[in-house]
VEXVEXSE-597623 format. One record per residue (C-alpha): residue number from 1; residue in one letter; x, y, z. Coordinates in steps of 0.25 Angstrom, whole numbers. Layout:
BEGIN
<atom num="NUM" residuo="a" x="X" y="Y" z="Z"/>
...
***
This chain:
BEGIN
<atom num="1" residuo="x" x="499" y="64" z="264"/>
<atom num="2" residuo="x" x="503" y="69" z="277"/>
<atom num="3" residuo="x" x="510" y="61" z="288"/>
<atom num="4" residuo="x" x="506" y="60" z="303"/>
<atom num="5" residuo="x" x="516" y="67" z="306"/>
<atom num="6" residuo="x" x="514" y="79" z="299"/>
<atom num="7" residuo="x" x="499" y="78" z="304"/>
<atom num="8" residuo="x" x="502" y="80" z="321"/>
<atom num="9" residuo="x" x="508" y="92" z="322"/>
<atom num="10" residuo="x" x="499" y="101" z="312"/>
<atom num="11" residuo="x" x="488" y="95" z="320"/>
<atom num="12" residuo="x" x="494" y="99" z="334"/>
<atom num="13" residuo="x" x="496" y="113" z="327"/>
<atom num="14" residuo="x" x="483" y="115" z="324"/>
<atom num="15" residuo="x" x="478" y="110" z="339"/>
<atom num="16" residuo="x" x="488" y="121" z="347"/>
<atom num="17" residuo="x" x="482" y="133" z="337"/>
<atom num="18" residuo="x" x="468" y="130" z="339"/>
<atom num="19" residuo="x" x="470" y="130" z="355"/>
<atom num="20" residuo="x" x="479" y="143" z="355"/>
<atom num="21" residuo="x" x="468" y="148" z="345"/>
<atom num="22" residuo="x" x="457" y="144" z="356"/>
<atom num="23" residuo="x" x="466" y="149" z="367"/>
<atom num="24" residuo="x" x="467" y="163" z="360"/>
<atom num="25" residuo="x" x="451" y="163" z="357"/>
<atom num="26" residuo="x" x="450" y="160" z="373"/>
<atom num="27" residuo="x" x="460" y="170" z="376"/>
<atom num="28" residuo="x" x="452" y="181" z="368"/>
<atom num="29" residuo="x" x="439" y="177" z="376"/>
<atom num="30" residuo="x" x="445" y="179" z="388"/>
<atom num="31" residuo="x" x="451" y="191" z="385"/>
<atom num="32" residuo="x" x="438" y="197" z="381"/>
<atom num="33" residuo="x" x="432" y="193" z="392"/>
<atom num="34" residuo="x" x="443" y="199" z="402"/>
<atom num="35" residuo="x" x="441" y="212" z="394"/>
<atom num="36" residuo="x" x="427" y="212" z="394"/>
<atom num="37" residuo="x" x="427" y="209" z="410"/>
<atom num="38" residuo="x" x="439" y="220" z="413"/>
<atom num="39" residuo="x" x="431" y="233" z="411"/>
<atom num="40" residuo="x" x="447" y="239" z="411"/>
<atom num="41" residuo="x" x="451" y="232" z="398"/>
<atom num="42" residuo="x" x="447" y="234" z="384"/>
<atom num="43" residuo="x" x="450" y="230" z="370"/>
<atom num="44" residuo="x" x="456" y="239" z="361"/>
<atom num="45" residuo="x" x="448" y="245" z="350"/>
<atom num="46" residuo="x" x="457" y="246" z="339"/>
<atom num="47" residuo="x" x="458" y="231" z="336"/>
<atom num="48" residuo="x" x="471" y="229" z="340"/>
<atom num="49" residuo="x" x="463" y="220" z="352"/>
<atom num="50" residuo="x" x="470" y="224" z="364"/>
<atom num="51" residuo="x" x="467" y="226" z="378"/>
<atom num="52" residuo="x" x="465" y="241" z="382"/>
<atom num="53" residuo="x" x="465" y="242" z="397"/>
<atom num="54" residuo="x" x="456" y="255" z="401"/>
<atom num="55" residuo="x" x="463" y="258" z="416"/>
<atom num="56" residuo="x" x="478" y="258" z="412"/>
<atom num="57" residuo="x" x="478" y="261" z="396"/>
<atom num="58" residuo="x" x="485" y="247" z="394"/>
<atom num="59" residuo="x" x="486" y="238" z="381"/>
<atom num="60" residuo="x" x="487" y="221" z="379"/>
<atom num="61" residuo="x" x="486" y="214" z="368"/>
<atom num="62" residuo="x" x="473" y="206" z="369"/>
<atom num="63" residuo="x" x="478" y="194" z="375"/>
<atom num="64" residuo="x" x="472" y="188" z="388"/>
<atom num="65" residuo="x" x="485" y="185" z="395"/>
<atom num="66" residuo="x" x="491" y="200" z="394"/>
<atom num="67" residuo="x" x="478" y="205" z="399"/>
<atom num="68" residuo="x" x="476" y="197" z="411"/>
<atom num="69" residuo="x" x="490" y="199" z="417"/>
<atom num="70" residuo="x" x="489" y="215" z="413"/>
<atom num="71" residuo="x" x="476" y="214" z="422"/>
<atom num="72" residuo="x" x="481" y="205" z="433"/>
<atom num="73" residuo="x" x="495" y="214" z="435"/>
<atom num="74" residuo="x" x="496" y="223" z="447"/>
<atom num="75" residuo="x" x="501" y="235" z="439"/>
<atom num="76" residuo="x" x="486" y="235" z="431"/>
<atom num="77" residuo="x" x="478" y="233" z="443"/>
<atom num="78" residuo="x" x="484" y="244" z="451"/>
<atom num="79" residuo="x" x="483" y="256" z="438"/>
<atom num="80" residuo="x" x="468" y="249" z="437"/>
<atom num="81" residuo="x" x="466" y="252" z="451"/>
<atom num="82" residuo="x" x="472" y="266" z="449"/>
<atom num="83" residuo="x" x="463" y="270" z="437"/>
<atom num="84" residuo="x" x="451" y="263" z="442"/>
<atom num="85" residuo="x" x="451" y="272" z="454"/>
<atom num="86" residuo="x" x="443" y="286" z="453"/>
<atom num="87" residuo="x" x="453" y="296" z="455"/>
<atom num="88" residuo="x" x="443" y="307" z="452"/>
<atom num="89" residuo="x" x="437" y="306" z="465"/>
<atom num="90" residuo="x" x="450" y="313" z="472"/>
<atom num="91" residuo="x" x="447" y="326" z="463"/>
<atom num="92" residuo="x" x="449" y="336" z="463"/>
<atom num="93" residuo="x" x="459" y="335" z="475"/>
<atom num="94" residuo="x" x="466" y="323" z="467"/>
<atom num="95" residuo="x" x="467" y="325" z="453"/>
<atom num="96" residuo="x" x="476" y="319" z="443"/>
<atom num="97" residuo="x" x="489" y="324" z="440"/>
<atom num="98" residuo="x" x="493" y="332" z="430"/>
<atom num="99" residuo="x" x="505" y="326" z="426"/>
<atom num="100" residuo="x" x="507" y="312" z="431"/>
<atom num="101" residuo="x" x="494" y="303" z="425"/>
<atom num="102" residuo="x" x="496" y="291" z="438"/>
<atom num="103" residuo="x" x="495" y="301" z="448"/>
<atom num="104" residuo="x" x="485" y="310" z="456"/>
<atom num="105" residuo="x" x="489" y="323" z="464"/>
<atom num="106" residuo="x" x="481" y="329" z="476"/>
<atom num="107" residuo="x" x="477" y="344" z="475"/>
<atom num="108" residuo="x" x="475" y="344" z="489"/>
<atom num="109" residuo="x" x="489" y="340" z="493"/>
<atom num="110" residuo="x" x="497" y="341" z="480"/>
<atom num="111" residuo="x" x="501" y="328" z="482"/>
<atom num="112" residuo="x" x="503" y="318" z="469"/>
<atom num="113" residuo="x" x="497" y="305" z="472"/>
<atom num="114" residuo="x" x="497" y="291" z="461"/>
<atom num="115" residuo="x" x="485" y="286" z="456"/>
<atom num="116" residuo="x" x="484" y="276" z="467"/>
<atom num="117" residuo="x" x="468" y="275" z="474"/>
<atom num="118" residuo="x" x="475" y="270" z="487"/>
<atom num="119" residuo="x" x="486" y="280" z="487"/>
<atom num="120" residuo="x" x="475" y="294" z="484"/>
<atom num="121" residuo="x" x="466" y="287" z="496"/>
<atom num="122" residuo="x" x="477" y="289" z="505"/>
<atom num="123" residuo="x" x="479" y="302" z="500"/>
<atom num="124" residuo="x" x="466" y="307" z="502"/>
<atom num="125" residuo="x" x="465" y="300" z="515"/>
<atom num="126" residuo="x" x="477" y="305" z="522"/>
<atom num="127" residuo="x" x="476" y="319" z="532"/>
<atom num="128" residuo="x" x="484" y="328" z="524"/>
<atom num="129" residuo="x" x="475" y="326" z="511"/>
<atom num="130" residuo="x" x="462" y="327" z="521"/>
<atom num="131" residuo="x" x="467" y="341" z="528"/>
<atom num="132" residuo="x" x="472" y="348" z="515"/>
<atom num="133" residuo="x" x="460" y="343" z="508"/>
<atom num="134" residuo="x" x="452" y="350" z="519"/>
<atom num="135" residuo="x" x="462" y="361" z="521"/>
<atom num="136" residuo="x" x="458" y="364" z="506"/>
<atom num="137" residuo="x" x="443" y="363" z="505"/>
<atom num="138" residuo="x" x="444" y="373" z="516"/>
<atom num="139" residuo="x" x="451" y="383" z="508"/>
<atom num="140" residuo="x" x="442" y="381" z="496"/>
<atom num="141" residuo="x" x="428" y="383" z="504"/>
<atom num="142" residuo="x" x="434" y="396" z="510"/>
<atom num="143" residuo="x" x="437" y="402" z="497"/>
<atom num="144" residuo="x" x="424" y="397" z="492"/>
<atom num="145" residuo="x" x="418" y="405" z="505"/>
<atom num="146" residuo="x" x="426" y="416" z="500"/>
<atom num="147" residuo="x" x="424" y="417" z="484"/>
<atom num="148" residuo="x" x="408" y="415" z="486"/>
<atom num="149" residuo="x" x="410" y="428" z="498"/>
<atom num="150" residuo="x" x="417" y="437" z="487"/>
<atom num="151" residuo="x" x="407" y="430" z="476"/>
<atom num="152" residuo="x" x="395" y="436" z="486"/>
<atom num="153" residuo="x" x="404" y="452" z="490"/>
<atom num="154" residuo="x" x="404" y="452" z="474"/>
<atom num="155" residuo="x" x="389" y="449" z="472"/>
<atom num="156" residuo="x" x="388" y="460" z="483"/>
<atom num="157" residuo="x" x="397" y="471" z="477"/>
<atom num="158" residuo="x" x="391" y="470" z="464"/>
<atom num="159" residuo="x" x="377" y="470" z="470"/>
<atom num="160" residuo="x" x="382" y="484" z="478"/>
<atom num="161" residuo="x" x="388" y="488" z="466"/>
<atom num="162" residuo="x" x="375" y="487" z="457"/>
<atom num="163" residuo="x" x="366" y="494" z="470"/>
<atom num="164" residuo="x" x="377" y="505" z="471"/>
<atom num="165" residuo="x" x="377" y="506" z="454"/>
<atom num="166" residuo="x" x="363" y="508" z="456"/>
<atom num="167" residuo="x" x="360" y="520" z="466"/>
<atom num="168" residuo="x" x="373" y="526" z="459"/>
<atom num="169" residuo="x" x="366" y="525" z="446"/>
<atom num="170" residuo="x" x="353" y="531" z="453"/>
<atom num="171" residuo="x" x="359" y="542" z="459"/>
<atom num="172" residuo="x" x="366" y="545" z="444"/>
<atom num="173" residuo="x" x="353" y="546" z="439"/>
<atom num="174" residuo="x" x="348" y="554" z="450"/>
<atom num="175" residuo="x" x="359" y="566" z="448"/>
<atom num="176" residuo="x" x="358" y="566" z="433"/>
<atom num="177" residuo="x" x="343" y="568" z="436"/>
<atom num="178" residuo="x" x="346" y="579" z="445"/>
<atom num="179" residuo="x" x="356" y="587" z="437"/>
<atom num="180" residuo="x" x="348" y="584" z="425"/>
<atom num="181" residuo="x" x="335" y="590" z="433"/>
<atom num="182" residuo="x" x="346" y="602" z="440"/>
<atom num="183" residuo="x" x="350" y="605" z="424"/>
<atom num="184" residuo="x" x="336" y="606" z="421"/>
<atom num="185" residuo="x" x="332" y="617" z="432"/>
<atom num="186" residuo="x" x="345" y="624" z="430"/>
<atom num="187" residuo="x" x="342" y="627" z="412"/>
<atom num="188" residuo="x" x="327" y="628" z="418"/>
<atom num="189" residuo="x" x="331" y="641" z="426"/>
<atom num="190" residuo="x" x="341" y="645" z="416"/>
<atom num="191" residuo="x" x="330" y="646" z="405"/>
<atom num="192" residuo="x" x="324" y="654" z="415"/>
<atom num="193" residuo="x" x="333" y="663" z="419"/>
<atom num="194" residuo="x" x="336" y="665" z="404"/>
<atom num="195" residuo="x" x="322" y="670" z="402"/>
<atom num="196" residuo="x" x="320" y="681" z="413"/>
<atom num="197" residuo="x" x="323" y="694" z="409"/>
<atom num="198" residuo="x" x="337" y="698" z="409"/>
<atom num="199" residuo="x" x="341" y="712" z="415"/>
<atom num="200" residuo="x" x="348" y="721" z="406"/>
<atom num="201" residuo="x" x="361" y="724" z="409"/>
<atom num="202" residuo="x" x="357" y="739" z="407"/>
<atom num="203" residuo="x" x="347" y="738" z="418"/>
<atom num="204" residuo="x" x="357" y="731" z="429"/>
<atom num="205" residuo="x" x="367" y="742" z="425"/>
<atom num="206" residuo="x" x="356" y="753" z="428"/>
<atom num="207" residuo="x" x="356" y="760" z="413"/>
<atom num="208" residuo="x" x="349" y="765" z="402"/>
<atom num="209" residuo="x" x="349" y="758" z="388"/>
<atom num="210" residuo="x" x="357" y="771" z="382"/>
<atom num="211" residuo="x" x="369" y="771" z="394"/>
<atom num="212" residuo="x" x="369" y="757" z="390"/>
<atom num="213" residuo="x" x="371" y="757" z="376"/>
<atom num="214" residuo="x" x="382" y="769" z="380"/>
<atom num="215" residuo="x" x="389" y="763" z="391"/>
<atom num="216" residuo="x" x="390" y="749" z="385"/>
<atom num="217" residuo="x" x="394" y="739" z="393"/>
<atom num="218" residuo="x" x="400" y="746" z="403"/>
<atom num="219" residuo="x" x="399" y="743" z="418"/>
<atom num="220" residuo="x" x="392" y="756" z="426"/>
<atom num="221" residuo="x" x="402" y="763" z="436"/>
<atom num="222" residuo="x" x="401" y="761" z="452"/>
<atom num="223" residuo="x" x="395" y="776" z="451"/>
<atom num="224" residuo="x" x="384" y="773" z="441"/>
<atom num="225" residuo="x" x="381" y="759" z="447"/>
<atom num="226" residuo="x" x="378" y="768" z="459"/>
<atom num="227" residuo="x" x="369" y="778" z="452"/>
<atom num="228" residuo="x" x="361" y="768" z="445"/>
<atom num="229" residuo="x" x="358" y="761" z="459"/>
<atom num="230" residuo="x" x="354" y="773" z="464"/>
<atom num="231" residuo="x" x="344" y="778" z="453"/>
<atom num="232" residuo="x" x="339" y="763" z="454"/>
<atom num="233" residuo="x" x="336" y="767" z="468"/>
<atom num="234" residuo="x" x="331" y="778" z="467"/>
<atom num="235" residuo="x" x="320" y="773" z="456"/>
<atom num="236" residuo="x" x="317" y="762" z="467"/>
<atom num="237" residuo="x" x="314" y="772" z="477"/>
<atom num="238" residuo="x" x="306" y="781" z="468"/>
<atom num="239" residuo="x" x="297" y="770" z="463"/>
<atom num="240" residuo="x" x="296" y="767" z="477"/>
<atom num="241" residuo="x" x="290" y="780" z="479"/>
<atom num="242" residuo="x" x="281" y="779" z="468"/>
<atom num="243" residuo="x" x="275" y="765" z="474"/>
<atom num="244" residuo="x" x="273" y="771" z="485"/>
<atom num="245" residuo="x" x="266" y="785" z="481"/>
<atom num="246" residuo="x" x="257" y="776" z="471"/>
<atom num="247" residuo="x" x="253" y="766" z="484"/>
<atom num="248" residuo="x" x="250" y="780" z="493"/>
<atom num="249" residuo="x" x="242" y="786" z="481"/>
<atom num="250" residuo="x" x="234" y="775" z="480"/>
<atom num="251" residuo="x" x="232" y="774" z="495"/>
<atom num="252" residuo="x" x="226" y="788" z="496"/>
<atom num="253" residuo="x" x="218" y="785" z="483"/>
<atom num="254" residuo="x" x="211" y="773" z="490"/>
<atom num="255" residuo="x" x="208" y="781" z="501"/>
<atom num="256" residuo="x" x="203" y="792" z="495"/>
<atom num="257" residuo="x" x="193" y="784" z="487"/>
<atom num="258" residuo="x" x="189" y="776" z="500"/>
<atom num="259" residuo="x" x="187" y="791" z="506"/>
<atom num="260" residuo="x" x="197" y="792" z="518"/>
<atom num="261" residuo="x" x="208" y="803" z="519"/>
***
């Protein structure tokens, strides 16, 4: 049998584990609650059971003490405040920078500024960000002015292009018509020229068939080309005559017939 003894302390044992126990299960509670109340706290999916924070990437184990004094210490309120604020609405003129992730740089001034909402309000506040800022716009609206102005010459040249293409193209069409119609007159009087009577070289050289056939085709001499005009002559003066007898015969006939001397 077991003394008195030996009976106190097991009890006094089992008393301080069941209080710790009930002090961890209230601990869990309230840890659950915080989390669930803290919309920048979450638990970790992977069943390891610890706290994520969304704002900073940081990790606790899941214990109520640790939590509460992350959340209550100066350095997690002033990143919170940092990534709470909407950056975005600087942009484009403050952007993020390329190569240091806490800081923000200014296209306007080329300045680098820290993620610091109070600290880029001031910036954008101050005189020399306000007159650059204009400064810019400025610039940008001119060359707008001017891009749409070459945008509308271009529209116009092309249009120019297309009207000049087209009469070009017309009066093409008209010259080809008008050789094509000069051609066609030109073999017209070719075919006949080709059917008149051709002249035999024997009758512009004034000779008979038998003096041709003699001569060749020899050229006549300056005497003979003389000669030849003459006789030509002469025959046109005799048939001359001949008209004219035949006409006064036929005169004297008539009258005759119509009974007058």
């Amino acid at each position: 049998p077991l003394t008195f003894e030996l009976l106190v302390p097991v009890a006094v044992s089992t008393v301080d584990r069941d209080l710790s126990s009930n002090a961890m299960a209230e601990d869990e509670e309230k840890l659950a609650a915080l989390v669930a109340e803290n919309e920048d706290l979450e638990f970790k999916s992977d069943g390891s059971g610890k706290v994520h924070v969304k704002s900073t990437g940081h990790e606790m184990p899941p214990r109520l003490d640790v939590v509460k004094s992350y959340i209550s210490g100066a350095k997690y309120k002033k990143a919170r405040d940092w990534y709470s604020c909407d950056f975005g609405k600087y942009e484009p003129q403050i952007v993020p920078h390329q190569r240091q992730k806490k800081f923000l740089y200014c296209t306007v001034t080329g300045t680098t500024l820290p993620m610091d909402p109070k600290k880029v309000e001031l910036h954008v506040a101050s005189k020399r960000y306000k007159e650059l800022l204009k400064t810019k716009e400025e610039a940008k609206s001119k060359k707008i002015e001017k891009d749409q102005k070459k945008h509308a010459m271009r529209l116009k040249n092309r249009a120019a292009a297309a009207t000049k293409g087209e009469g070009a193209a017309e009066g093409k069409a008209k010259a080809v018509k008008k050789k094509v119609k000069k051609a066609k007159v030109e073999e017209k009087g070719a075919e006949e020229e080709g059917k008149k009577k051709k002249r035999p070289e024997r009758s512009i050289l004034l000779k008979r068939k038998k003096d041709m056939a003699a001569g060749g085709d020899k050229k006549p001499t300056e005497a003979e080309a003389k000669d030849s005009a003459k006789v030509e002559a002469d025959k046109k003066t005799k048939g001359d005559q001949v008209k004219v007898k035949g006409k006064v015969k036929k005169t004297s006939l008539k009258r005759k017939a119509a009974g007058r001397p």
